[in-house]
C-alpha positions as CSV (number, residue, x, y, z in Angstrom):
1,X,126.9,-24.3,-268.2
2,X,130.5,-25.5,-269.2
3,X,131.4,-26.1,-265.8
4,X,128.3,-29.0,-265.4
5,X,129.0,-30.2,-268.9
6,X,132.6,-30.7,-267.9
7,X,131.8,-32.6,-264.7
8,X,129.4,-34.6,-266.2
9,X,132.1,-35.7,-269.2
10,X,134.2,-36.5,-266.3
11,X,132.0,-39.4,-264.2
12,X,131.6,-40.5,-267.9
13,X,135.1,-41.1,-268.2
14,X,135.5,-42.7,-264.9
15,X,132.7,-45.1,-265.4
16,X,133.8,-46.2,-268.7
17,X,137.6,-46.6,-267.1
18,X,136.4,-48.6,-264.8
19,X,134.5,-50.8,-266.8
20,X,137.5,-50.9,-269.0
21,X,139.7,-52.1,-265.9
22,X,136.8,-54.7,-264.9
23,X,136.6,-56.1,-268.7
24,X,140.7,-57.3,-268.1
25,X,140.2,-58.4,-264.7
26,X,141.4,-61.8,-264.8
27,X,139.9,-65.2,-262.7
28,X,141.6,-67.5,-260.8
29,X,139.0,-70.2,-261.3
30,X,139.2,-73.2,-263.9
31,X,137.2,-74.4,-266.5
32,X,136.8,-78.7,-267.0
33,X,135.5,-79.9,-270.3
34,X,134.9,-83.2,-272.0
35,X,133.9,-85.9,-274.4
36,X,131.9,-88.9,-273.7
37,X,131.4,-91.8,-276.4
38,X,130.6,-95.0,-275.7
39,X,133.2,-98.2,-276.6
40,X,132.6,-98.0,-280.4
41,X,133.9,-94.2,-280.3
42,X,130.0,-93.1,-281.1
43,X,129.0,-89.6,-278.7
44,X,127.0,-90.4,-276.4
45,X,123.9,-87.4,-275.8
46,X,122.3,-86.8,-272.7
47,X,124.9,-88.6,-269.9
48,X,124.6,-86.9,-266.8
49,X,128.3,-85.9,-265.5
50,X,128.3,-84.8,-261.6
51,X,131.7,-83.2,-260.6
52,X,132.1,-83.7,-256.8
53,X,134.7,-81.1,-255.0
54,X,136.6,-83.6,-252.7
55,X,137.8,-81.0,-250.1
56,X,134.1,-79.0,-250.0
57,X,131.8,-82.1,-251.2
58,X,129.9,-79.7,-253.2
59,X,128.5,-81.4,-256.7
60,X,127.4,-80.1,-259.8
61,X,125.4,-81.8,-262.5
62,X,125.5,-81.3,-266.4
63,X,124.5,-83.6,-269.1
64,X,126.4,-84.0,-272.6
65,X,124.8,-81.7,-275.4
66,X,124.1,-83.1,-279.4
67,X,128.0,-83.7,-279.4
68,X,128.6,-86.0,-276.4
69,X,130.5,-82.6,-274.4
70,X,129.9,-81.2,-271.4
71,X,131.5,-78.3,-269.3
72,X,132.0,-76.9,-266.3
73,X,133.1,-73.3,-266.2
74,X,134.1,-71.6,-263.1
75,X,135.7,-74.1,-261.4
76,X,137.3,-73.6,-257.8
77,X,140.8,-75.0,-257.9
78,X,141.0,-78.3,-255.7
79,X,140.9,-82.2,-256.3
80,X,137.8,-83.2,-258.2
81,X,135.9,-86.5,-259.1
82,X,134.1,-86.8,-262.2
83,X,131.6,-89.0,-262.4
84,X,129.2,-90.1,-266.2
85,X,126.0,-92.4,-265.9
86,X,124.0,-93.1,-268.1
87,X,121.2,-96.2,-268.5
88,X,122.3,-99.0,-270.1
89,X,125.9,-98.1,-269.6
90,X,128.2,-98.6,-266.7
91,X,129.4,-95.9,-264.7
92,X,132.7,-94.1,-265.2
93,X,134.4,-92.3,-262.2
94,X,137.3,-90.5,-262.3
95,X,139.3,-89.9,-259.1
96,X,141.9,-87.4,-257.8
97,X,141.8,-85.0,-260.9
98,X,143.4,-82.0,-260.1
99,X,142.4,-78.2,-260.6
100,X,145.1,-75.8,-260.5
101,X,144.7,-72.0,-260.8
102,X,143.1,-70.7,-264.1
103,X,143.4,-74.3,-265.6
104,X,142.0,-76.1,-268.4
105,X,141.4,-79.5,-267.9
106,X,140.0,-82.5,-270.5
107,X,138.7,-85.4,-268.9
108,X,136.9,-87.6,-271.6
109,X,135.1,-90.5,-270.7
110,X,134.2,-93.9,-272.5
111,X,131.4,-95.6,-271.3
112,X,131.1,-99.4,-272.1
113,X,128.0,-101.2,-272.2
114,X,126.7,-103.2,-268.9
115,X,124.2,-102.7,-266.2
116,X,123.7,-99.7,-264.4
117,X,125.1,-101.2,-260.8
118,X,128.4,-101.6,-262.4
119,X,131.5,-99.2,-262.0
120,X,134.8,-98.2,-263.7
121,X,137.4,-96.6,-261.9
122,X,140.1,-94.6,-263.1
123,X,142.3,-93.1,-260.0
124,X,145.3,-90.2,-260.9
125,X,144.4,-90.2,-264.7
126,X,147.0,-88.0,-265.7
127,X,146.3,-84.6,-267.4
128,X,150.0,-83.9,-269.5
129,X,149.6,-81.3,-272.2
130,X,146.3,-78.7,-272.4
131,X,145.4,-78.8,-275.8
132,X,142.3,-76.1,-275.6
133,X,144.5,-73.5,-273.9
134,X,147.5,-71.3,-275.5
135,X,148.5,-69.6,-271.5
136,X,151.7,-70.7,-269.8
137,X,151.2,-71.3,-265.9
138,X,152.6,-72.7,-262.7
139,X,151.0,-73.0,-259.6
140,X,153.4,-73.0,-256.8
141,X,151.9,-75.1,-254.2
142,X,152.8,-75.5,-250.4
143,X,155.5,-78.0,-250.7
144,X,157.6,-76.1,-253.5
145,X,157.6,-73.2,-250.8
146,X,159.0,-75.4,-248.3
147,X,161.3,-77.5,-250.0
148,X,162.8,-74.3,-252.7
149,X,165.8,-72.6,-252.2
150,X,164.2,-68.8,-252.2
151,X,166.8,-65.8,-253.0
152,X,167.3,-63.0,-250.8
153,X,164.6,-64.4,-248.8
154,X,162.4,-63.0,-250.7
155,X,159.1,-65.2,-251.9
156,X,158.2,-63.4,-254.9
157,X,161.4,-64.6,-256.9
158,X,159.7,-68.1,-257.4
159,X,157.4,-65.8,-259.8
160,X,160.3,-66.3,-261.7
161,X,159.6,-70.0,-261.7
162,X,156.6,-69.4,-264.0
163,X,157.6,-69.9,-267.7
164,X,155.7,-67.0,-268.6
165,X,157.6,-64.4,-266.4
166,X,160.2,-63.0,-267.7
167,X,163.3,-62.0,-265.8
168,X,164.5,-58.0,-267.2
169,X,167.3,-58.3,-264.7
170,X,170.1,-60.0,-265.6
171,X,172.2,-60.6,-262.1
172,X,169.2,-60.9,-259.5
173,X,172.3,-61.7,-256.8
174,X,172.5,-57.8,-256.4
175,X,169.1,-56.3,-257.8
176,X,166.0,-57.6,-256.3
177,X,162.9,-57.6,-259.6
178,X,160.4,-57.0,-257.6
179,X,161.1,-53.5,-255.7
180,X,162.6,-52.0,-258.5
């Protein structure tokens, strides 16, 4: 009788480990938010923003709730355009906005009155500081592998590129982090 009570505590503990391990588990995707108001700085409810994926084409649609925001969660990294309409507005795209890797990106949008055949561009809008996320990040993209000097030949020093690594080794000349 102990014996089966004992077994059974311990799939109970291995289930709720692994449900433990599963709650940290962290995504690589992206999350894209934003505010539209119209040209007097009044929200504007119900715009329908599409997100197009320019390397896939794939679109997603999502109108602005009661506060004139909308959001996209789970957001493969790429280049993206964002795109608001709404009647009796002109149409606002934004080209070439890019995704990196667990990234937070704001892309608000001010429509201005006009007809509906009418469009405003805005191509490379630049995306600076993240103001809605408190995570330090670098993505290390195929050209800083190329064009970086890498020591010991070893790629996973450019981790150490990433302001949020931290180096515990103080000469890495002579001891390598990473297969320690």
């Amino acid at each position: 009788m102990k014996h089966a009570q004992l077994a059974r505590f311990a799939r109970v503990g291995v289930v709720v480990l692994s449900l433990a391990a599963a709650a940290f588990a962290q995504d690589y995707r992206a999350r894209l938010t934003g505010t539209v108001t119209d040209s007097s700085q009044a929200v504007v409810v119900g715009a329908t923003v599409t997100l197009r994926n320019e390397n896939t084409g794939i679109e997603a649609n999502r109108p602005t709730n009661e506060s004139g925001q909308y959001l996209f969660d789970f957001v493969e990294p790429g280049t993206y355009t964002v795109t608001v309409s709404m009647a009796g507005f002109n149409k606002f795209v934004a080209e070439k906005i890019t995704v990196q890797v667990r990234g937070d990106v704001t892309v608000n949008a001010t429509l201005t009155p006009g007809a509906v055949t009418e469009t405003i561009n805005v191509v490379e809008g630049a995306v600076a500081l993240q103001f809605t996320t408190s995570t330090m990040e670098l993505t290390i993209d195929r050209k800083m592998l190329t064009d970086l000097p890498i020591m010991q030949r070893n790629p996973f020093t450019l981790a150490l590129l990433d302001p949020a690594v931290v180096n515990r080794y103080w000469d890495v000349a002579h001891r390598n982090p990473f297969y320690m």
